[in-house]
One Martini backbone bead per residue (centre of mass of N, CA, C, O) as a GRO file, in nm:
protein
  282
    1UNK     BB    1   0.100   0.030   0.015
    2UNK     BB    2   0.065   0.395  -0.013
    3UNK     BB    3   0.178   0.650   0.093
    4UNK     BB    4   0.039   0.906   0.293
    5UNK     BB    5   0.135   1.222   0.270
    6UNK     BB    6  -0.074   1.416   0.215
    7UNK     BB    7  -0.367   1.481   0.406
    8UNK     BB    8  -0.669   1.519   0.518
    9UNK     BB    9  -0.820   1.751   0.740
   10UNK     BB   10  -1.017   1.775   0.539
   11UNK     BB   11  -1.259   1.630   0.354
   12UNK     BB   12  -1.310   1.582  -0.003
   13UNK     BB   13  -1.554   1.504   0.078
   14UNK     BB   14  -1.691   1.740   0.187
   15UNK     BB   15  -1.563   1.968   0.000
   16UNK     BB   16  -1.683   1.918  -0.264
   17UNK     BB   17  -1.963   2.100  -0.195
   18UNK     BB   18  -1.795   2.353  -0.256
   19UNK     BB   19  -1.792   2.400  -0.568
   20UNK     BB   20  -1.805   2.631  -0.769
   21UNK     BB   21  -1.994   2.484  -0.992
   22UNK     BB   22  -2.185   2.254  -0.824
   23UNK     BB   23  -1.985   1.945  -0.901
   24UNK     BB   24  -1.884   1.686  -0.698
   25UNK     BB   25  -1.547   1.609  -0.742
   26UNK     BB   26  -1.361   1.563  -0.538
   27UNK     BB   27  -1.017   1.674  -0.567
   28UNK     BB   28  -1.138   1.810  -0.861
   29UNK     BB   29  -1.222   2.027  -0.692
   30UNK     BB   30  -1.305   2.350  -0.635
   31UNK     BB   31  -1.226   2.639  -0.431
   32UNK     BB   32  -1.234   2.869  -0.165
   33UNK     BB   33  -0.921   3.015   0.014
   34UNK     BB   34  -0.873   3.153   0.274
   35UNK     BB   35  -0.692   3.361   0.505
   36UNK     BB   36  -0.455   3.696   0.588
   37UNK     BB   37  -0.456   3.784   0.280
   38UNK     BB   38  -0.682   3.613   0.092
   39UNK     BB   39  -0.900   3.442  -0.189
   40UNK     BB   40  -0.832   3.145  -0.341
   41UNK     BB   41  -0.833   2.919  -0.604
   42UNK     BB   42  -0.870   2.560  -0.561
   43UNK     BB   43  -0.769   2.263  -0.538
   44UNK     BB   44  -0.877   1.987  -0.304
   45UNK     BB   45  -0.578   1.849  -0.357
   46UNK     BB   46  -0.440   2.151  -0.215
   47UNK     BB   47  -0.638   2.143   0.064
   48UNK     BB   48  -0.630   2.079   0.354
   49UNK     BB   49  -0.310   1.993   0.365
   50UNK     BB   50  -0.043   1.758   0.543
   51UNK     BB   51   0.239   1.659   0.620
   52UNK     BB   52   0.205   1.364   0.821
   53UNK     BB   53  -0.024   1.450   1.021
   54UNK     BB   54  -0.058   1.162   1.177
   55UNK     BB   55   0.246   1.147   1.121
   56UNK     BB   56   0.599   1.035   1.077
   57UNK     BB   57   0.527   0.778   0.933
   58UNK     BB   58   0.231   0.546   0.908
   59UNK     BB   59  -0.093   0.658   0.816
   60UNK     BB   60  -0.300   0.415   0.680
   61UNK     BB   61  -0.506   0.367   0.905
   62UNK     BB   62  -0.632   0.627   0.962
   63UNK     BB   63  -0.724   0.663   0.663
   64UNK     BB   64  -0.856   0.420   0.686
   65UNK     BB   65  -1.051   0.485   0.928
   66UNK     BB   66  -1.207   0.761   0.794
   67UNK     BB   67  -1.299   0.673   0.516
   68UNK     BB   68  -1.512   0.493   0.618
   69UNK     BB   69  -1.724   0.715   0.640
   70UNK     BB   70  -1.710   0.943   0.410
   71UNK     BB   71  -1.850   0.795   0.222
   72UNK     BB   72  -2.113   0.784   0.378
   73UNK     BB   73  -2.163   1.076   0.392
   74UNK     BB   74  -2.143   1.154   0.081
   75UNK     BB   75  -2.415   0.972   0.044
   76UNK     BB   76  -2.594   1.104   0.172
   77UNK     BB   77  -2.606   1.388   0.096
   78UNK     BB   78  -2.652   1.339  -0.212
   79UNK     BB   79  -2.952   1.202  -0.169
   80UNK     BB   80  -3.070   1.455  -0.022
   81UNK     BB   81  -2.993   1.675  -0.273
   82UNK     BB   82  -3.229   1.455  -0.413
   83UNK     BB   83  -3.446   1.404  -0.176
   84UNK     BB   84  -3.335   1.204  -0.028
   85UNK     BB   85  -3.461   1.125   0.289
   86UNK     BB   86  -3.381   1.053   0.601
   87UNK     BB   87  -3.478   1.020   0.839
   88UNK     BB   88  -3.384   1.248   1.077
   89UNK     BB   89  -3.290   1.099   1.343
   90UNK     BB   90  -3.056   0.972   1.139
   91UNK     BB   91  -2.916   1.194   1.025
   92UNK     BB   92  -2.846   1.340   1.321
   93UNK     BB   93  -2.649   1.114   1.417
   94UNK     BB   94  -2.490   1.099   1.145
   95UNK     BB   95  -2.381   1.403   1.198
   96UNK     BB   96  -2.264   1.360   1.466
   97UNK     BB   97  -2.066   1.161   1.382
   98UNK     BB   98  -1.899   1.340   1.222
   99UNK     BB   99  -1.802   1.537   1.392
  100UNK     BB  100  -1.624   1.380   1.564
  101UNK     BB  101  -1.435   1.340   1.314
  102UNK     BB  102  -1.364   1.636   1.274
  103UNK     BB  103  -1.240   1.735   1.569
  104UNK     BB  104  -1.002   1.539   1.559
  105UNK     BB  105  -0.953   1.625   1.275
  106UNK     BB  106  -0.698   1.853   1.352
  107UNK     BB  107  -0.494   2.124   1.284
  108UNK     BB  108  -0.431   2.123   1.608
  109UNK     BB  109  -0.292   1.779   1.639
  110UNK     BB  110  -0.031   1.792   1.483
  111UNK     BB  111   0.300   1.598   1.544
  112UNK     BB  112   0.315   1.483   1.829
  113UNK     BB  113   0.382   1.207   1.701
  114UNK     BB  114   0.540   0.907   1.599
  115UNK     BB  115   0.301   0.778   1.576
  116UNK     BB  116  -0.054   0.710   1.495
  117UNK     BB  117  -0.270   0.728   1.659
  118UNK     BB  118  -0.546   0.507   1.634
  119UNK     BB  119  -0.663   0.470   1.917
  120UNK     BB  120  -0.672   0.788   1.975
  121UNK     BB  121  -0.902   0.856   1.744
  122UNK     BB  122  -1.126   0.625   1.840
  123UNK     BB  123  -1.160   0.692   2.085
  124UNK     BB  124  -1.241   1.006   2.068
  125UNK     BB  125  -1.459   0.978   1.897
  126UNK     BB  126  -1.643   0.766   2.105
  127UNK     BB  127  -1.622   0.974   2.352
  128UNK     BB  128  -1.796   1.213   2.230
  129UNK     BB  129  -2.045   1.017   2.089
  130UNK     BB  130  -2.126   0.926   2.412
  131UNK     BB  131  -2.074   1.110   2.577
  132UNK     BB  132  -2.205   1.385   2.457
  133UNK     BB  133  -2.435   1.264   2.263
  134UNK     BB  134  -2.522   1.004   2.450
  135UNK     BB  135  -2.477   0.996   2.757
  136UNK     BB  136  -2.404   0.702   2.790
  137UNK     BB  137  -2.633   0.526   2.608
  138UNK     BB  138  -2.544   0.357   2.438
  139UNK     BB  139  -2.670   0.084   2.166
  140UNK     BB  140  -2.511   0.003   1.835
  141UNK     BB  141  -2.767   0.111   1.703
  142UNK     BB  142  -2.867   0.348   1.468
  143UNK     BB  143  -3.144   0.366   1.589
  144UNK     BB  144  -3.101   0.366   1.938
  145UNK     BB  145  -2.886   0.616   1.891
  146UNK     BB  146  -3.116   0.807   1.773
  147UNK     BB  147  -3.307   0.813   2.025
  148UNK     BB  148  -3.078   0.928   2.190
  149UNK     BB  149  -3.090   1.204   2.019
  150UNK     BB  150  -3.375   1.254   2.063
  151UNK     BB  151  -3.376   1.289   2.362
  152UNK     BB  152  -3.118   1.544   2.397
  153UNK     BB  153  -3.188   1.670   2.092
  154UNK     BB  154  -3.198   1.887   1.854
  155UNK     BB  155  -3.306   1.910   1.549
  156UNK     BB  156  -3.136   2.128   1.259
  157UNK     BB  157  -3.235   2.185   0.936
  158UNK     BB  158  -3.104   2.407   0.721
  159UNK     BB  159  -3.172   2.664   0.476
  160UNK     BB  160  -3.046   2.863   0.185
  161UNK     BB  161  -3.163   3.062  -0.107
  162UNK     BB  162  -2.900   3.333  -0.095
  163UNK     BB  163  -2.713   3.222   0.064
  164UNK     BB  164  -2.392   3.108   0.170
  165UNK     BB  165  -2.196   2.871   0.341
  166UNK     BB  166  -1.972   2.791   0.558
  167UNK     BB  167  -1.623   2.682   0.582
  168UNK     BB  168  -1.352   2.501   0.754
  169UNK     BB  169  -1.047   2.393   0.924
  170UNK     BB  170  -1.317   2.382   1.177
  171UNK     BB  171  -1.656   2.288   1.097
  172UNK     BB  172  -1.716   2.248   1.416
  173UNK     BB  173  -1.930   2.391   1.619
  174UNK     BB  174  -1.869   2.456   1.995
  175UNK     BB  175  -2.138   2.577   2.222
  176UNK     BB  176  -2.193   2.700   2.505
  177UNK     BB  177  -2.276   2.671   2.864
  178UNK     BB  178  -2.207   2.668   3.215
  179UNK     BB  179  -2.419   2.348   3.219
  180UNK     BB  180  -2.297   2.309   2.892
  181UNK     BB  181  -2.058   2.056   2.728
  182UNK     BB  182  -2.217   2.102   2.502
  183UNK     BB  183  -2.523   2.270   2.331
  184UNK     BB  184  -2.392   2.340   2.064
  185UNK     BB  185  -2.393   2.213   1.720
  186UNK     BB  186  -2.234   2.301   1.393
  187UNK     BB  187  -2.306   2.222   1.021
  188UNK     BB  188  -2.168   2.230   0.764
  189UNK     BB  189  -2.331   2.041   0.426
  190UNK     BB  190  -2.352   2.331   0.265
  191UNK     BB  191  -2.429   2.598   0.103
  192UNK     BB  192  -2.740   2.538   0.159
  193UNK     BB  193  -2.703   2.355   0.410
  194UNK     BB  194  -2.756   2.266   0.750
  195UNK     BB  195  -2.682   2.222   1.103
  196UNK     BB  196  -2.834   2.133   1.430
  197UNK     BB  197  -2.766   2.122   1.760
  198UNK     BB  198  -2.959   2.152   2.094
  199UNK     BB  199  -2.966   2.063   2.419
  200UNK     BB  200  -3.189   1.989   2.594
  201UNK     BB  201  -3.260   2.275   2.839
  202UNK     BB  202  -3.119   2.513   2.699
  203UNK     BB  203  -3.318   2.649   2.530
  204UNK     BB  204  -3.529   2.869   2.310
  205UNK     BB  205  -3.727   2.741   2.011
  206UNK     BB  206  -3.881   2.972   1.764
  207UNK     BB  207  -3.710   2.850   1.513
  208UNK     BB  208  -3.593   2.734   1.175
  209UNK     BB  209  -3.594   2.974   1.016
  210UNK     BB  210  -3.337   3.168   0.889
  211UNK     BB  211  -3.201   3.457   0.827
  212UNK     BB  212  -2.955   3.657   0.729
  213UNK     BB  213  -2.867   3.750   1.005
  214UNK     BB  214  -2.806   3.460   1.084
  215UNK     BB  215  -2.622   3.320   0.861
  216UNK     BB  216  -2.396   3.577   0.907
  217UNK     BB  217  -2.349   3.449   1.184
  218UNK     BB  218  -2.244   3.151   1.119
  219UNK     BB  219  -2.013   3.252   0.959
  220UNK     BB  220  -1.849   3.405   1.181
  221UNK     BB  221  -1.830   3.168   1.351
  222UNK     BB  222  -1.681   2.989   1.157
  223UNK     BB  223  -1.433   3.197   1.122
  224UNK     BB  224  -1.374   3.212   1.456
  225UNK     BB  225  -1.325   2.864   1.439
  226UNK     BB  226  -1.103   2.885   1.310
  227UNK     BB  227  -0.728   2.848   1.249
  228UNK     BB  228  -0.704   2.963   0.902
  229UNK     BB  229  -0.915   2.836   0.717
  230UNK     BB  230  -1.165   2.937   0.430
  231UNK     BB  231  -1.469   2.764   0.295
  232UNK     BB  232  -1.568   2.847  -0.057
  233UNK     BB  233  -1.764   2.959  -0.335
  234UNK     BB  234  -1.660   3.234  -0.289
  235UNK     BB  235  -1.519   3.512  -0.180
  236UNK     BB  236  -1.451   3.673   0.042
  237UNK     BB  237  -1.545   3.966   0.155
  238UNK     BB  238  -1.418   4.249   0.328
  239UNK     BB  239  -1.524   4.180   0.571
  240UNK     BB  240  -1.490   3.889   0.634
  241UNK     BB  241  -1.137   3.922   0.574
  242UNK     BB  242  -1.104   4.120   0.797
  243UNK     BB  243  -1.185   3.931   1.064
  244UNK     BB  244  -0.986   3.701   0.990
  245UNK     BB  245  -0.747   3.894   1.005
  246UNK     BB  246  -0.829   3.991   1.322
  247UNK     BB  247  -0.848   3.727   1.473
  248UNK     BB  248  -0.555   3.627   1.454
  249UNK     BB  249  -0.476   3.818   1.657
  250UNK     BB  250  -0.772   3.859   1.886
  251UNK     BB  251  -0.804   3.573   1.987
  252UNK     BB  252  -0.844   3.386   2.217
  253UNK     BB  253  -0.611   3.171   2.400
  254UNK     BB  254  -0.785   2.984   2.544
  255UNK     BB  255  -0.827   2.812   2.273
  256UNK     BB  256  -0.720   2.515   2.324
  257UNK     BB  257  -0.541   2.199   2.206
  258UNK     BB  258  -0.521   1.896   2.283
  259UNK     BB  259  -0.282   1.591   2.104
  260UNK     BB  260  -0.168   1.297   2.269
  261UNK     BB  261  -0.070   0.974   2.313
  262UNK     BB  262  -0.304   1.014   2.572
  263UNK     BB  263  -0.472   1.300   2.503
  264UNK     BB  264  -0.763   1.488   2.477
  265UNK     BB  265  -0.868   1.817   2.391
  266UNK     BB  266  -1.180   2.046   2.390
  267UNK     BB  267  -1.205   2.381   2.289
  268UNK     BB  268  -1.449   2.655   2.375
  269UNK     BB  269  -1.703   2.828   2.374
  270UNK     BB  270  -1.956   3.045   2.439
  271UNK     BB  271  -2.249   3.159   2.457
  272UNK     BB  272  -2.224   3.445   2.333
  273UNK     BB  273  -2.010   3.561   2.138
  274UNK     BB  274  -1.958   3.843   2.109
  275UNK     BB  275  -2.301   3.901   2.124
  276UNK     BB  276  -2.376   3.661   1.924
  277UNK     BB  277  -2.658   3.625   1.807
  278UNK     BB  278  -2.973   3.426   1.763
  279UNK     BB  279  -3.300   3.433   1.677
  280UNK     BB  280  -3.407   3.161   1.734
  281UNK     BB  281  -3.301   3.148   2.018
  282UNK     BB  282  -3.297   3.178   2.413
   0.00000   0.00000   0.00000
């Protein structure tokens, strides 16, 4: 098997819904690209990826731990988007499952090891999936962990039909409240579709509908979430390329992830991020 030297530490079967054409045609898809300079076009076969990002030695049990599940969730997506829709609550436990592996997978966790971290990578994966989203209720079967995610969670699926949703190289977004973390996580899934988890008994939820200006709040908190890079349809325009610039100058330091031989840590925000709130939720 040949060794692969630069994976992508964001799935290029996920990035390729944001093709510029609307054509999702995996490593072949274009996208823009933004960072603290520009935003330019690249193919996805050269974006989100790293040099031995799993290690320094031999990747592919972890690429291929990550592939198995990326193939299933491209598979499911492009269904949706030509109306195949599965059961809400079965979307929603497997769009959980997603986020789990997209956290895990994040490029502020590269080069720690010598070693694949294959085990470090499953346990993380099963423990955010377990302990955070099933609150330890696990029951191994896609049926019972979605009935376990519909009983702790309302699930949201957003469409946008006029502006379009952004992703970064940290595409799930995870905010507290005091006595929960997290209480809400948030995916897109589409330049025009996205998700959202809420925690029941944490928010009060107004409506599924979203403004404009909630749009570009998710978008905003998106740039906020992310490392270094924002991944759209479109470059970015000068607010919000000037807010990413300015951002990582004035990011709170304090978010910050650990992930070594023996440990996993992920650190988020509080909602509301400097009082960027949604209208959807009280």
């Amino acid at each position: 098997m040949n060794k692969t030297i630069k994976p992508h530490f964001v799935p290029a079967s996920y990035l390729h819904f944001w093709d510029i054409q609307g054509n999702p045609s995996g490593r072949k898809s274009k996208i823009y690209v933004s960072d603290t300079l520009q935003s330019d076009e690249r193919s996805i076969s050269k974006s989100a990826i790293i040099k031995n990002f799993y290690s320094k030695s031999d990747p592919n049990d972890a690429e291929e731990y990550f592939q198995g599940f990326e193939g299933k969730w491209s598979h499911l997506v492009k269904q949706f988007l030509v109306g195949i829709i599965p059961d809400p609550k079965i979307f929603g436990s497997i769009a959980l499952m997603q986020c789990a592996h997209l956290l895990v997978r994040n490029r502020s966790f590269e080069n720690h090891s010598s070693s694949e971290r294959i085990k470090l990578f499953k346990q993380s994966v099963e423990t955010f999936y377990n302990q955070k989203i099933l609150n330890n209720e696990s029951l191994n079967s896609v049926n019972d962990n979605a009935d376990v995610v519909n009983k702790n969670w309302h699930i949201l699926i957003f469409n946008s039909s006029d502006k379009n949703f952004i992703t970064s190289d940290n595409p799930v977004l995870t905010l507290n409240t005091a006595e929960n973390y997290p209480a809400l996580i948030y995916l897109p899934i589409h330049p025009k579709w996205s998700i959202m988890a809420i925690k029941k008994n944490t928010f009060n939820i107004n409506r599924v509908k979203l403004t404009d200006k909630d749009i570009d709040s998710l978008n905003k908190y998106m740039i906020m979430n992310c490392n270094r890079e924002v991944y759209s349809t479109i470059p970015l325009d000068d607010q919000n390329l000037d807010l990413l610039k300015n951002w990582m100058i004035a990011k709170p330091k304090k978010k910050q992830n650990w992930f070594d031989d023996e440990f996993f840590r992920l650190e988020s925000y509080n909602y509301p991020l400097f009082g960027l709130k949604f209208s959807f939720i009280e």
